[in-house]
N, C-alpha and C positions, 0 to 999 in steps of 0.2 A: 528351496528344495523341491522337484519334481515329485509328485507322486508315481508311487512303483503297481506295474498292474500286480495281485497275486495269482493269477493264473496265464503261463505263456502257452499259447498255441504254435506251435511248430508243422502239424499236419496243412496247413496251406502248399504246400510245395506237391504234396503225393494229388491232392483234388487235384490240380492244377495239371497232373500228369494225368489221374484217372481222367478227367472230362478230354481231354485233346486223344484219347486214345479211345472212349465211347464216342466221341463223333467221326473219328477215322474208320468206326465199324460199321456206323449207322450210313455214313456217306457210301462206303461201300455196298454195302444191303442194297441203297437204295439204287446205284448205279447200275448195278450188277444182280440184281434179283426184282425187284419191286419196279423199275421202270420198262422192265422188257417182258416183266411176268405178270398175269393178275390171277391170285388168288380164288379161286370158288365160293372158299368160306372160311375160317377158322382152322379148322383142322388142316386143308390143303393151307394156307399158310403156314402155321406152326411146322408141320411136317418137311415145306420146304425150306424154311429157314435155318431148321438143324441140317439139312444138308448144307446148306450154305456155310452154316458155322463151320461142318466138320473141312467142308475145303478150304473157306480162310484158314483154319488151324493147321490145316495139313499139305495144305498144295500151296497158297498165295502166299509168296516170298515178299518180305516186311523190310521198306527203305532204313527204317527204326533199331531192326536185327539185322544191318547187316547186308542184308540181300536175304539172310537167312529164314528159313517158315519157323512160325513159331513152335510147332510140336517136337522140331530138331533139338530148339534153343533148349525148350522146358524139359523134355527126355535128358538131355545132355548135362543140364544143373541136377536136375533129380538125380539121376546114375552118380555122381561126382559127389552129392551129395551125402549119399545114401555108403559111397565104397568111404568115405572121410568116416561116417561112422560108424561101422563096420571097422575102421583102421586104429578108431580110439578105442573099440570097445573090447578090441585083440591085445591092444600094450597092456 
């Protein structure tokens, strides 16, 4: 007879998806901000990297979505989301 684990791990699959989707941001940053930009100090970083963020989020169109930029995707589940319960909470 095998022994049985008691405890299954299932989340293997999401890591697996979060890490290939943090180094697709961070390869990004780097190509696209950090080797054509440098920094002053801290703050001038920070400051331009939320800009950065907000244009990946909102201008640079994702091979992953689609073609699609992500702030359409996640607007567009949220909306759909939000009218679904709205729609169960009227029956």
């Amino acid at each position: 007879m095998h022994w049985k684990p008691e405890i299954l791990n299932t989340n293997q699959g999401s890591r697996f998806t979060s890490q290939v989707f943090n180094e697709r941001v961070w390869r990004y940053l780097k190509h696209e901000y950090l080797y054509l930009n440098q920094p002053g100090d801290g703050l001038d970083l920070y400051k331009d990297l939320k800009c950065e963020f907000i244009e990946y989020n909102s201008e640079q169109r994702q091979n992953s979505l689609k073609g699609e930029v992500a702030m359409s995707v996640y607007s567009t589940k949220k909306r759909n989301t939000q009218e679904t319960v709205l729609e169960s909470i009227r029956k």
